[in-house]
N, CA, C and O atoms as CSV, one atom per row, in Angstrom:
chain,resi,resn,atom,element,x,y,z
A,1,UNK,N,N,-19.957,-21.150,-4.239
A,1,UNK,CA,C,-19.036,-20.494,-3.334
A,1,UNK,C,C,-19.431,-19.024,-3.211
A,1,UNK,O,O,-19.772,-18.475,-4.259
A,2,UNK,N,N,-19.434,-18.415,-2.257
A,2,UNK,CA,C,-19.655,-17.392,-1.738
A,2,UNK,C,C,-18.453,-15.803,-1.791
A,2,UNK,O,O,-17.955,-15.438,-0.726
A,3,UNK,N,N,-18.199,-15.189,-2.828
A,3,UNK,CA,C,-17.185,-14.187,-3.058
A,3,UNK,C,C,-17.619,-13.211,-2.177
A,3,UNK,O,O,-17.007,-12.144,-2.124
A,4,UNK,N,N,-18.802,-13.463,-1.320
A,4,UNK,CA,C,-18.634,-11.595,-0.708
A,4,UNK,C,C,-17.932,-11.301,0.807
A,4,UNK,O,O,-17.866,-10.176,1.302
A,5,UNK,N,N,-17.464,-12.432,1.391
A,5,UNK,CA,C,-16.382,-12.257,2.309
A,5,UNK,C,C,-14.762,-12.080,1.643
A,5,UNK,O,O,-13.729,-11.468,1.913
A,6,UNK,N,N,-14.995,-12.514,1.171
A,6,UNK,CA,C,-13.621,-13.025,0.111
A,6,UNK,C,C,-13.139,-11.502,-0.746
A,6,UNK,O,O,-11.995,-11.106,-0.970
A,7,UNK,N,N,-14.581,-10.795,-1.140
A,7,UNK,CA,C,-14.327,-9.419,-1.973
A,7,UNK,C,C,-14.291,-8.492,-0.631
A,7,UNK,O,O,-13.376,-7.738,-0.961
A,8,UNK,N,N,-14.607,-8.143,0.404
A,8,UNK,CA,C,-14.936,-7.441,1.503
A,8,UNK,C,C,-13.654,-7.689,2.083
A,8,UNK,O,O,-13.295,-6.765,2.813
A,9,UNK,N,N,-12.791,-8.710,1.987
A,9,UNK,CA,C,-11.702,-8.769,2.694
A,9,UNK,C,C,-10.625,-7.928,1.637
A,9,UNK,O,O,-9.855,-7.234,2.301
A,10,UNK,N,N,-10.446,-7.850,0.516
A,10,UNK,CA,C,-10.008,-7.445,-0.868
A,10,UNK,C,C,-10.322,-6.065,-0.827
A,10,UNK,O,O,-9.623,-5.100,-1.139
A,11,UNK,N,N,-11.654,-6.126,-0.329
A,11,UNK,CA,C,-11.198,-3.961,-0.343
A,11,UNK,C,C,-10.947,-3.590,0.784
A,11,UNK,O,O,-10.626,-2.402,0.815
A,12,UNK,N,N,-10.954,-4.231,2.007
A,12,UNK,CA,C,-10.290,-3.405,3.541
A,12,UNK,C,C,-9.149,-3.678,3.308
A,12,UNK,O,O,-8.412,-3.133,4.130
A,13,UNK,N,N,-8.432,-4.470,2.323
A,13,UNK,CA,C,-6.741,-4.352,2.079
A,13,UNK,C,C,-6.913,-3.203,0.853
A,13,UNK,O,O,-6.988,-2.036,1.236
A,14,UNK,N,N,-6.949,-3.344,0.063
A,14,UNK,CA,C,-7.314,-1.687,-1.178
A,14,UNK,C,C,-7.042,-0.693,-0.684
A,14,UNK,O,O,-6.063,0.029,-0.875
A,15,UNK,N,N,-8.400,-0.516,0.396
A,15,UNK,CA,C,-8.208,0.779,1.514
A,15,UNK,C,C,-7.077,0.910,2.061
A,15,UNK,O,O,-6.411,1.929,1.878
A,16,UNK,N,N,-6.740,0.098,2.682
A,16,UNK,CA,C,-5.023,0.163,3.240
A,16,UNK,C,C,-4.239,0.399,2.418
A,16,UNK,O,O,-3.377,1.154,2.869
A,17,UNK,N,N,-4.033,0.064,1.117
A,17,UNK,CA,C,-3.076,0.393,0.449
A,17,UNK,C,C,-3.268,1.845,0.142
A,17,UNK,O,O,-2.182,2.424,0.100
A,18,UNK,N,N,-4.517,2.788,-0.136
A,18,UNK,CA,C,-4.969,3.868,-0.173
A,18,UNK,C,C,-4.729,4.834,1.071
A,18,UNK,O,O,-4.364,6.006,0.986
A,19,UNK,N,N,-4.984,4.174,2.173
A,19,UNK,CA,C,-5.014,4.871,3.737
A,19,UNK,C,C,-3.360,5.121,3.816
A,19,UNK,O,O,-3.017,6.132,4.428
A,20,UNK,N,N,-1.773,3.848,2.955
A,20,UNK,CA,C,-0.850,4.046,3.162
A,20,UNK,C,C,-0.520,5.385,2.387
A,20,UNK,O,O,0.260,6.204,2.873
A,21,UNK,N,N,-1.054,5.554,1.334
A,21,UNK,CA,C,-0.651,6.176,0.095
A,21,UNK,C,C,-0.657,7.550,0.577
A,21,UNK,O,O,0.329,8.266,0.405
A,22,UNK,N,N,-1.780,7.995,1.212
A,22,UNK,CA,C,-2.606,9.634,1.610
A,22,UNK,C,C,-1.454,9.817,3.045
A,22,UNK,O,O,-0.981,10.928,3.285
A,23,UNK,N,N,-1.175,8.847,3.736
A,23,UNK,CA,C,-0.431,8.716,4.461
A,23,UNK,C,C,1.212,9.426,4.455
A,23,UNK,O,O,1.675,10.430,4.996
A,24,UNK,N,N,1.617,8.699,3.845
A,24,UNK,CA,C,2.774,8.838,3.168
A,24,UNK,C,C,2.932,10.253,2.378
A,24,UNK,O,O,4.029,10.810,2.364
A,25,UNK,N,N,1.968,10.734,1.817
A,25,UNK,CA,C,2.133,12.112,1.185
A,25,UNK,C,C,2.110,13.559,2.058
A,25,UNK,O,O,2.770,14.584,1.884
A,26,UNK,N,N,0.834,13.150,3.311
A,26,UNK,CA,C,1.131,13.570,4.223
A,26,UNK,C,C,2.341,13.888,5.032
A,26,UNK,O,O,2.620,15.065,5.260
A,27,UNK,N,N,3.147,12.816,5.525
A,27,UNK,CA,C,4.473,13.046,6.069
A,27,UNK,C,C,5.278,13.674,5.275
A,27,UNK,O,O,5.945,14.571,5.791
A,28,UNK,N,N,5.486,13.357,3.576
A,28,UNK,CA,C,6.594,13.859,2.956
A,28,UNK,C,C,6.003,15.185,2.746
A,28,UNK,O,O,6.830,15.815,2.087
A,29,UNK,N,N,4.615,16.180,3.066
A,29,UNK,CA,C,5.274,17.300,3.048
A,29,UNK,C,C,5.952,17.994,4.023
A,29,UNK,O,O,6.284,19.169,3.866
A,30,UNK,N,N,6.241,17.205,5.263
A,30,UNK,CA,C,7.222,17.682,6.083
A,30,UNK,C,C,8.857,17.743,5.700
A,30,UNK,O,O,9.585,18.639,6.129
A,31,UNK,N,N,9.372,16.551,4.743
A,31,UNK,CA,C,10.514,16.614,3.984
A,31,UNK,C,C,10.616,17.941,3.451
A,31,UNK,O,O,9.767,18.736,3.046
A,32,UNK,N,N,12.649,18.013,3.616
A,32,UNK,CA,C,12.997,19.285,2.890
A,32,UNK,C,C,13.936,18.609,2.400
A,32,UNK,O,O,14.889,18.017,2.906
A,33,UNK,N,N,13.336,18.846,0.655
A,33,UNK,CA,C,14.219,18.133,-0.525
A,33,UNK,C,C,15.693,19.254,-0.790
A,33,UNK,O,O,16.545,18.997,-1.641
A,34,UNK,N,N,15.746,20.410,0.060
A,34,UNK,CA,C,16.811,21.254,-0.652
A,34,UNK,C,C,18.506,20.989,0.484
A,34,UNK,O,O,18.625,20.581,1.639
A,35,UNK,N,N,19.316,21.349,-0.316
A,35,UNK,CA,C,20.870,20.736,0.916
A,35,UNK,C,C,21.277,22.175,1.460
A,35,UNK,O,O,21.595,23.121,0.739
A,36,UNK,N,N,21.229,22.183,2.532
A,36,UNK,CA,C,21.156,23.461,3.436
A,36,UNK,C,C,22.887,23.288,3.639
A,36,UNK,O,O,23.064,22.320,4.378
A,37,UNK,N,N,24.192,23.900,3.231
A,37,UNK,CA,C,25.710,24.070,3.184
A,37,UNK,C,C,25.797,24.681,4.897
A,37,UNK,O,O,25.834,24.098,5.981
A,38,UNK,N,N,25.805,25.890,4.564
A,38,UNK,CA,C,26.275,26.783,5.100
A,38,UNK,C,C,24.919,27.389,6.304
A,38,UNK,O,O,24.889,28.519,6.792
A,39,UNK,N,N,24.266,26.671,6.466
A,39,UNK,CA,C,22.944,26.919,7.630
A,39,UNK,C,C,23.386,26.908,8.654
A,39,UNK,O,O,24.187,25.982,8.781
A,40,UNK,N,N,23.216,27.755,9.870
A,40,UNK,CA,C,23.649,27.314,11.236
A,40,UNK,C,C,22.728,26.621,12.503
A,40,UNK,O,O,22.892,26.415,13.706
A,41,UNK,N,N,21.567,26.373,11.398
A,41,UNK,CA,C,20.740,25.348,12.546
A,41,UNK,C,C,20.608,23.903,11.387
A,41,UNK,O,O,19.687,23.102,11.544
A,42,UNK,N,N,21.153,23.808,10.791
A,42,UNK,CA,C,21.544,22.511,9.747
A,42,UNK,C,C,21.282,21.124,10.789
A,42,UNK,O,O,20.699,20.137,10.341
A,43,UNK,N,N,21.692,21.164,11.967
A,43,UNK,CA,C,21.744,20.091,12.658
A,43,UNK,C,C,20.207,19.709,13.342
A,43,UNK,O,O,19.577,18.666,13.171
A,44,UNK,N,N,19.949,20.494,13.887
A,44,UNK,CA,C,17.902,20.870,14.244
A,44,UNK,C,C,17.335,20.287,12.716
A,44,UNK,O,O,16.722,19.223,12.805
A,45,UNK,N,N,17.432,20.701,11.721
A,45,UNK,CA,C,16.999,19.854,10.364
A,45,UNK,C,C,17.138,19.026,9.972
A,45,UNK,O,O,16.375,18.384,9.250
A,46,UNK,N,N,18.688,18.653,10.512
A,46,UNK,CA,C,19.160,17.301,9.867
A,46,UNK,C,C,18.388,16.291,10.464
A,46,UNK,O,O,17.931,15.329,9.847
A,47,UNK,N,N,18.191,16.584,12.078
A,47,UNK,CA,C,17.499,15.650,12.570
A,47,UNK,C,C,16.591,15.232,12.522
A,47,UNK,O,O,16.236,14.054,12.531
A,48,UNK,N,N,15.880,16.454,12.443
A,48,UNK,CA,C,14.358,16.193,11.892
A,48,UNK,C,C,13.884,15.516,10.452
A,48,UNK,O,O,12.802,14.930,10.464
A,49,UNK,N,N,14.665,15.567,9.169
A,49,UNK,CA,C,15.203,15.397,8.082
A,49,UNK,C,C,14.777,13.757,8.470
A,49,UNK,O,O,13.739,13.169,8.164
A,50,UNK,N,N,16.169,13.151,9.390
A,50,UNK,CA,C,16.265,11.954,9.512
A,50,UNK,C,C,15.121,11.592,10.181
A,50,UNK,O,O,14.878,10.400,9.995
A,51,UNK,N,N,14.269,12.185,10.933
A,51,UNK,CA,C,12.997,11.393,11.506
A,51,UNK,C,C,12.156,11.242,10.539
A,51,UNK,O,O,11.664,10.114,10.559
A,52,UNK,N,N,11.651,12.125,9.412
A,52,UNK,CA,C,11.076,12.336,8.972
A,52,UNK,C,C,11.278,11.016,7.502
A,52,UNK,O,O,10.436,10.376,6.872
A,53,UNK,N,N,12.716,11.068,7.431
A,53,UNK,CA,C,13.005,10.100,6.357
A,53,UNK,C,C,12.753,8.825,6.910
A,53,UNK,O,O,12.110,8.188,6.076
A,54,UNK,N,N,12.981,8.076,8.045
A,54,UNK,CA,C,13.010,7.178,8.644
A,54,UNK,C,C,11.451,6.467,8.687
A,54,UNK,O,O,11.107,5.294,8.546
A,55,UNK,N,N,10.785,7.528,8.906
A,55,UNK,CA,C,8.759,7.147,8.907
A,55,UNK,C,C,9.058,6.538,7.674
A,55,UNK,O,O,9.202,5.317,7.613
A,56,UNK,N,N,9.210,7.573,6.262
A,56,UNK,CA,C,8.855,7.630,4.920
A,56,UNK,C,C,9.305,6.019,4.755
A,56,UNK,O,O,8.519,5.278,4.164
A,57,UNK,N,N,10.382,5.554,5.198
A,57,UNK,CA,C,10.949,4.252,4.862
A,57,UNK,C,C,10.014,3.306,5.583
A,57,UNK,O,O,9.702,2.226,5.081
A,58,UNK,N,N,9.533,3.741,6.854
A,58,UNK,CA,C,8.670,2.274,7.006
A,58,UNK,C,C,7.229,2.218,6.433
A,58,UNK,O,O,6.468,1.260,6.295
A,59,UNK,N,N,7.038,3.940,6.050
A,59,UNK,CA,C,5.530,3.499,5.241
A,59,UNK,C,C,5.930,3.018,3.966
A,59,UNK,O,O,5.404,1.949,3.655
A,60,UNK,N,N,6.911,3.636,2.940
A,60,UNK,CA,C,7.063,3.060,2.004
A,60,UNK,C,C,7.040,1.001,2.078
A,60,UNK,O,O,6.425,0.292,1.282
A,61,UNK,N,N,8.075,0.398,3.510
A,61,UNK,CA,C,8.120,-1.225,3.143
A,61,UNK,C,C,6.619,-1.465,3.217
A,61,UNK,O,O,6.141,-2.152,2.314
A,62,UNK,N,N,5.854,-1.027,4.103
A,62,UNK,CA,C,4.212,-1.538,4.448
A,62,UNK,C,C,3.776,-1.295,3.107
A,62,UNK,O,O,3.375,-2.289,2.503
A,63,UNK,N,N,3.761,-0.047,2.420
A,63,UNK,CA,C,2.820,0.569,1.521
A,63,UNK,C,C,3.278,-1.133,0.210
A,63,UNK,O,O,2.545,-1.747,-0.566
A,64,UNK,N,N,4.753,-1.309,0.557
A,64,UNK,CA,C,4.864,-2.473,-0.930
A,64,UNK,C,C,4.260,-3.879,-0.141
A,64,UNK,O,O,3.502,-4.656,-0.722
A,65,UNK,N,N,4.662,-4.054,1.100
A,65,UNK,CA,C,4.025,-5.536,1.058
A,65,UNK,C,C,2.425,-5.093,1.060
A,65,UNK,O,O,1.700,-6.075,0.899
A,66,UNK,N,N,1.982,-4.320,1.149
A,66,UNK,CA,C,0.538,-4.298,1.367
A,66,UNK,C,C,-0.206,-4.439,-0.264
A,66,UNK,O,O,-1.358,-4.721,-0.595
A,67,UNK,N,N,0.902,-4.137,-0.988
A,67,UNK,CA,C,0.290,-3.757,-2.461
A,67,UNK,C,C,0.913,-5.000,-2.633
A,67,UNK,O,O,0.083,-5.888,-2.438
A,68,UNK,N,N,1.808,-5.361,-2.861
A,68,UNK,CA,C,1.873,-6.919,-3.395
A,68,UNK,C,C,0.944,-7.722,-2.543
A,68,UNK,O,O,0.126,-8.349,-3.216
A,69,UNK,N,N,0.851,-7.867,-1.349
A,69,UNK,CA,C,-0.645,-8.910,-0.996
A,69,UNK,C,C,-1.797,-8.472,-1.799
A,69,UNK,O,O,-2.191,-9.313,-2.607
A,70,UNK,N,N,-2.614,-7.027,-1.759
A,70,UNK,CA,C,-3.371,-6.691,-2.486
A,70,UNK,C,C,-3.615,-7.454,-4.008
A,70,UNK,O,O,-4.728,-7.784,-4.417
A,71,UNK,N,N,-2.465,-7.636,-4.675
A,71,UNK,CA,C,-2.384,-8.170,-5.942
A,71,UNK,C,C,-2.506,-9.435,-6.021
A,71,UNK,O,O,-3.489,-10.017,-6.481
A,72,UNK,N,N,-1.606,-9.897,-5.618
A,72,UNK,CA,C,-1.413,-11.529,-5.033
A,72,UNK,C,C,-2.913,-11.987,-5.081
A,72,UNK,O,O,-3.330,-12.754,-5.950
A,73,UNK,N,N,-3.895,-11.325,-3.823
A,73,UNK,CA,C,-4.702,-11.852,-3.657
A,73,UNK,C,C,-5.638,-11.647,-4.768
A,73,UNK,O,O,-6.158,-12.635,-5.287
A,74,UNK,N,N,-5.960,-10.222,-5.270
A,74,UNK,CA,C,-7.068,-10.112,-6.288
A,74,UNK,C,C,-6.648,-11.261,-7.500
A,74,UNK,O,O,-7.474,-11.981,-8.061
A,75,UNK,N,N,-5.232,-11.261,-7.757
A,75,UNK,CA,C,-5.396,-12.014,-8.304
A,75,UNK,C,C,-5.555,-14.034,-8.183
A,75,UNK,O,O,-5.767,-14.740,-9.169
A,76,UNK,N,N,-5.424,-14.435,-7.092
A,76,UNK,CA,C,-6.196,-15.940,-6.885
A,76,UNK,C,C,-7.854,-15.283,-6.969
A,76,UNK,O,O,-8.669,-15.925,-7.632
A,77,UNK,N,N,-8.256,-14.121,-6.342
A,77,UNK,CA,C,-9.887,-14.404,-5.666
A,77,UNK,C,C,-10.136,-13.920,-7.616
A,77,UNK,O,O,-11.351,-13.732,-7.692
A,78,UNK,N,N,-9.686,-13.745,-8.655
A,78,UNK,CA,C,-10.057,-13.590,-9.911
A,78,UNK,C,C,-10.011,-15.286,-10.843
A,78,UNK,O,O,-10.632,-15.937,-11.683
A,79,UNK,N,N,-9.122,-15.322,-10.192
A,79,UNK,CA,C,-8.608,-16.908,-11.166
A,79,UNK,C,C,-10.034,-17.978,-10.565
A,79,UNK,O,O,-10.873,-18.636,-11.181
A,80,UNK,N,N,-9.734,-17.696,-8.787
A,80,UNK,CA,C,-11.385,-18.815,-8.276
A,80,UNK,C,C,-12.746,-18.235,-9.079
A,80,UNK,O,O,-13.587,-19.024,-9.511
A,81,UNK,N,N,-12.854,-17.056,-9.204
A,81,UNK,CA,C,-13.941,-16.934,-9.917
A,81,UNK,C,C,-14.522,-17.365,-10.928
A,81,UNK,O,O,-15.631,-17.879,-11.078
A,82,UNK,N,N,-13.244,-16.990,-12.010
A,82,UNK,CA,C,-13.089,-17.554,-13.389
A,82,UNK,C,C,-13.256,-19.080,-13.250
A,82,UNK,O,O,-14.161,-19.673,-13.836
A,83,UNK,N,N,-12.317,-19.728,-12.422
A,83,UNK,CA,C,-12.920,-21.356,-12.055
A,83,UNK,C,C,-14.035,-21.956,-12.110
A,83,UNK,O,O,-14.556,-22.802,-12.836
A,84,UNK,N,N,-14.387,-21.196,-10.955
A,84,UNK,CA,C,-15.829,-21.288,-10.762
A,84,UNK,C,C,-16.921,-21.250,-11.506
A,84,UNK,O,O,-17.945,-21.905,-11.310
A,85,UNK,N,N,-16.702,-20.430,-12.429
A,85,UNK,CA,C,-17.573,-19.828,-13.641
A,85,UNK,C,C,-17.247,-20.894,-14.547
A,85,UNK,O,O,-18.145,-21.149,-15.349
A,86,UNK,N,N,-16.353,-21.485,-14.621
A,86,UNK,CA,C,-16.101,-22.860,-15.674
A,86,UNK,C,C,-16.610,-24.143,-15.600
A,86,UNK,O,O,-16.926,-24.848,-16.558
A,87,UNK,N,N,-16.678,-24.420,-14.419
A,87,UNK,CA,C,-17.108,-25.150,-13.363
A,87,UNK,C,C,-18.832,-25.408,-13.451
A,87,UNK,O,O,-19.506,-26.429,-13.585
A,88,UNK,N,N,-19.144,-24.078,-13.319
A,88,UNK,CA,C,-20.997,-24.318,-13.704
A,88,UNK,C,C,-21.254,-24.696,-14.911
A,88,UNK,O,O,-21.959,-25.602,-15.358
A,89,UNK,N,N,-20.409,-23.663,-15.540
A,89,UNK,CA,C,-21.192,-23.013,-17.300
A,89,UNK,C,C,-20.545,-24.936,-17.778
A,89,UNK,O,O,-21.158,-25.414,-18.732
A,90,UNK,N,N,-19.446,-25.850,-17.152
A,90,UNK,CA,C,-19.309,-27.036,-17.897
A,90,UNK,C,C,-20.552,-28.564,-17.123
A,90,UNK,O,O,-20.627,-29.752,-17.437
A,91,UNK,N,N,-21.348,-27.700,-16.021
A,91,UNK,CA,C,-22.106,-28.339,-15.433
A,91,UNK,C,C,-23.373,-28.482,-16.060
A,91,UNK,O,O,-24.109,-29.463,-15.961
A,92,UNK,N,N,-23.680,-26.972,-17.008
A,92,UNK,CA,C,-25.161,-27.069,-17.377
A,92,UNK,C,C,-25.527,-27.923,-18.945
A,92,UNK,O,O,-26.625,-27.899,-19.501
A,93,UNK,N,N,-24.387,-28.594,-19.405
A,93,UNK,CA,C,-24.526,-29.375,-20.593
A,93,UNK,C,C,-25.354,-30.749,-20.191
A,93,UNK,O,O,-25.603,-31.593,-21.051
């Protein structure tokens, strides 16, 4: 069996989980973690606040299903390997 489509597909998801990560840090330094009381443009922030939180939430759901597939998969394309490898090494007796 042939692992190098199988590993090549395994790191353009990696990367994605990486491309979400740099991503995501990016936007949150637009977040302002401090509570503005008594501001009189509070509302111009708030909004922006909420756009800004709203991204963070859909990269965060992508960033987890992307990392649980990531895993998921490394781990079957590890277990076929290991198979595989059992498979010969009980072939050459």
């Amino acid at each position: 069996m042939n692992f190098i489509p199988l590993l090549v597909l395994w790191s353009l998801l990696a990367v994605t989980v990486l491309a979400l990560f740099v991503w995501r840090k990016t936007v949150a330094t637009k977040e302002d973690d401090n509570l503005h009381i008594m501001d009189g443009s509070s509302v111009e922030k708030n909004a922006l606040q909420e756009v800004v939180a709203q991204k963070l939430d859909r990269i965060d759901k992508w960033g987890k299903l992307v990392t649980i597939v990531v895993v998921v998969y490394g781990l079957i394309l590890g277990g076929l390997f290991a198979w595989q490898g059992w498979i010969q090494s009980s072939r050459i007796e």
